[in-house]
N, C-alpha and C positions, 0 to 999 in steps of 0.2 A: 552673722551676716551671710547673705545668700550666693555663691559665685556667679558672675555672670558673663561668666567664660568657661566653657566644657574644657580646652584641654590648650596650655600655654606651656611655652620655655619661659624661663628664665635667666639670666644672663647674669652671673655673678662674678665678680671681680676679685683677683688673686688676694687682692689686697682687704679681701671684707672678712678674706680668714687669717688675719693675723691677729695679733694682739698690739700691745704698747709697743712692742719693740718695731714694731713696722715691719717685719721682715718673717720669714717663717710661716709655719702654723701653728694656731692657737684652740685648743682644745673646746678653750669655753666658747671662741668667736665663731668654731666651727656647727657647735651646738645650738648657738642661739641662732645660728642660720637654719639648721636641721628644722629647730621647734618651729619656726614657721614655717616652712616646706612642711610639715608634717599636718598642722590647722587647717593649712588649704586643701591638701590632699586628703582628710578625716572627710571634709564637707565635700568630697565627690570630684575635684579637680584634677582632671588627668595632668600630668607633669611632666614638665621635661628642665631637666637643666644643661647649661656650662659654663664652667668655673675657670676664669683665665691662671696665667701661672703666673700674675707680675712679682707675686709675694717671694717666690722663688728665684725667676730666671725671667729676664728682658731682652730679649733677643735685637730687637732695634739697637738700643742700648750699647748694647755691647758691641755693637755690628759698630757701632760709631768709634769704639776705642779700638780698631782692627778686627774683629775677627771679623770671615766671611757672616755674611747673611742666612745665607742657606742652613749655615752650620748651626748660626745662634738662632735658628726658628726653631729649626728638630730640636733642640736642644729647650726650647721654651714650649712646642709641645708635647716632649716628656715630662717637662713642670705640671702641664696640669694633667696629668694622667695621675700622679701622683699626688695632686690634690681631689680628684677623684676617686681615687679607690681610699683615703684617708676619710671622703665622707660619706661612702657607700658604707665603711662601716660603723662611721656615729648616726646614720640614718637604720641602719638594718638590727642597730643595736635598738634604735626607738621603737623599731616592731613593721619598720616601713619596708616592703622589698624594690628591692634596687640592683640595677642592672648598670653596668659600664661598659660602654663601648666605643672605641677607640679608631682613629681615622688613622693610628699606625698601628701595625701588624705587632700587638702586643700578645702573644695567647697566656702565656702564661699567666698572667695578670688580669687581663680582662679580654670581653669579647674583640672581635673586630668589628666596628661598623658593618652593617648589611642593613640594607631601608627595608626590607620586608621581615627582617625578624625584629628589627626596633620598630616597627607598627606593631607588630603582633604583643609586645612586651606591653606596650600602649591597650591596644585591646584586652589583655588581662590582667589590666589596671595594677602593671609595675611601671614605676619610676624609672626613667631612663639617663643617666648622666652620659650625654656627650663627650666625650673627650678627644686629647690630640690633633685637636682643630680638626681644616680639613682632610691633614694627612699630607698637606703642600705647604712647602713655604712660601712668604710669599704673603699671606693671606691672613689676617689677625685673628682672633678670637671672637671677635663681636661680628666678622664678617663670616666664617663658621656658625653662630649663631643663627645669623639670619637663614643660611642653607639649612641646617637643621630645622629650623621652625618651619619654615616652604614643605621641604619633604615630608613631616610630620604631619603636615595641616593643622599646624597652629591657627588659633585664634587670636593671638596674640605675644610678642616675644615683650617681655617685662624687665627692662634695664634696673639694675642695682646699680645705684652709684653713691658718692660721698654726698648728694645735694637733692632734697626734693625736687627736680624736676630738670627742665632746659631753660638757661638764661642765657643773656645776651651777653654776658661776660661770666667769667670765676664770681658765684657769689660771694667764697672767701675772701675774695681781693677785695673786691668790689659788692661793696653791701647797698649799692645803688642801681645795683644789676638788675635789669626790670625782667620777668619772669614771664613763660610761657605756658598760660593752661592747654592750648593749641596751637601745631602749627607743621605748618605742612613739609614733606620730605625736600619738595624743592628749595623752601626757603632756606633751613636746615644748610642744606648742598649750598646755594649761594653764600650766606651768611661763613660758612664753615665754621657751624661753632664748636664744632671738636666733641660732641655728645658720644659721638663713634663715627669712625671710619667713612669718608663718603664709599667707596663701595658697598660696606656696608649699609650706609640708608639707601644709594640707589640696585640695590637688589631689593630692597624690601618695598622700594616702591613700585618694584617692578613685578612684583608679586602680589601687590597690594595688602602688605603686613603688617598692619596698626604697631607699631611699637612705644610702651609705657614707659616713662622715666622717674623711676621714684627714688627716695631715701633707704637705704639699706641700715643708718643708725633709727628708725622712727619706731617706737615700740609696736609690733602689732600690724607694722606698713603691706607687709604682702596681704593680709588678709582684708584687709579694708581695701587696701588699690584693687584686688579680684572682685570685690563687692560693686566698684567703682565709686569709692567712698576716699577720705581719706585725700592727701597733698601729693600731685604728680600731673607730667604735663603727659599728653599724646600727639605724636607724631603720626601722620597720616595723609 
């Protein structure tokens, strides 16, 4: 299947590298994300990803049982930093090169964010994993997301989630939950249906950043949704 997007992020969820237990990271959950990251990127897709830390550490969460916020954000993005460089190297082991770079001042570990050397990693067609949000608390992962796809010039930022697509409710709860092949940033924002972060969709619409919301269990889902093939809704 032919891509028909030159160069997308990807938005994956702490929670899509765990395994049974819910919690953690999962070797194989890690891999069988890698193998399609690596399909899209074989057929010429330039790439970007970011990997939340929920699997780890919930910063909101915890902020709610006492601790400060501030504290459990740093604290949630050092989680994904560390789910980052865990998949830089089941990626770099598949033969992909992969770059990490980090919106806190991690050197030893990985780069620091800088927009003109993660273009240039872009330009010679390396994998870029975003990490450590945007280096602020404050500010979520999927709305990190969106900033990295803007500065990158994405063509599109690609939501992972538990559900093919945006419904008007939980379709787990709700198996009557009527489903959106399209539908626009504003509605989204009214409706608040929790797909992600209204900051997050109003930067993307203020950027004008198509965002895809597909199934991350669907065999094969990234490479069919880049085709524009395949179950997922667009926000736009």
């Amino acid at each position: 299947m032919k891509p028909i997007y030159k160069r997308v992020l990807i938005k994956i969820s702490g929670e899509g590298l765990t395994g049974e237990e819910g919690f953690g990271i999962s070797a194989p959950a890690v891999r069988k994300v890698a193998e399609q990251i690596k399909e899209i990127y074989d057929a010429g897709t330039e790439v970007c990803l970011v990997v939340g830390g929920g699997n780890i550490f919930r910063g909101v969460q915890e902020a709610s049982k006492g601790l400060k916020r501030t504290v459990g954000d740093y604290i949630g993005m050092m989680a994904t930093v560390m789910n980052a460089v865990y998949m830089q190297n089941v990626m770099e082991d598949m033969g992909m090169p992969v770059r990490v770079m980090s919106g806190l001042e991690i050197p030893q570990v990985c780069e620091s964010y800088r927009y003109r050397r993660a273009q240039r990693h872009l330009e010679k067609k390396r994998i870029v994993i975003f990490a450590g949000g945007t280096g602020n608390p404050f500010f979520t992962t999927d709305t990190g997301a969106v900033l990295r796809a803007s500065e990158m010039d994405c063509d599109v930022l690609m939501k992972s989630t538990q559900v093919d697509g945006v419904y008007e409710d939980d379709p787990r709860k709700n198996p009557k939950a009527r489903k959106f092949d399209e539908i626009s940033y504003n509605e989204v924002i009214e409706r608040r249906l929790g797909i992600m972060d209204l900051t997050a969709i109003a930067m993307a619409r203020e950027n004008k950043l198509p965002i895809v919301v597909f199934s991350q269990h669907e065999k094969g889902a990234l490479a069919k949704v880049i085709a524009g093939k395949g179950n997922f809704s667009v926000i736009k």
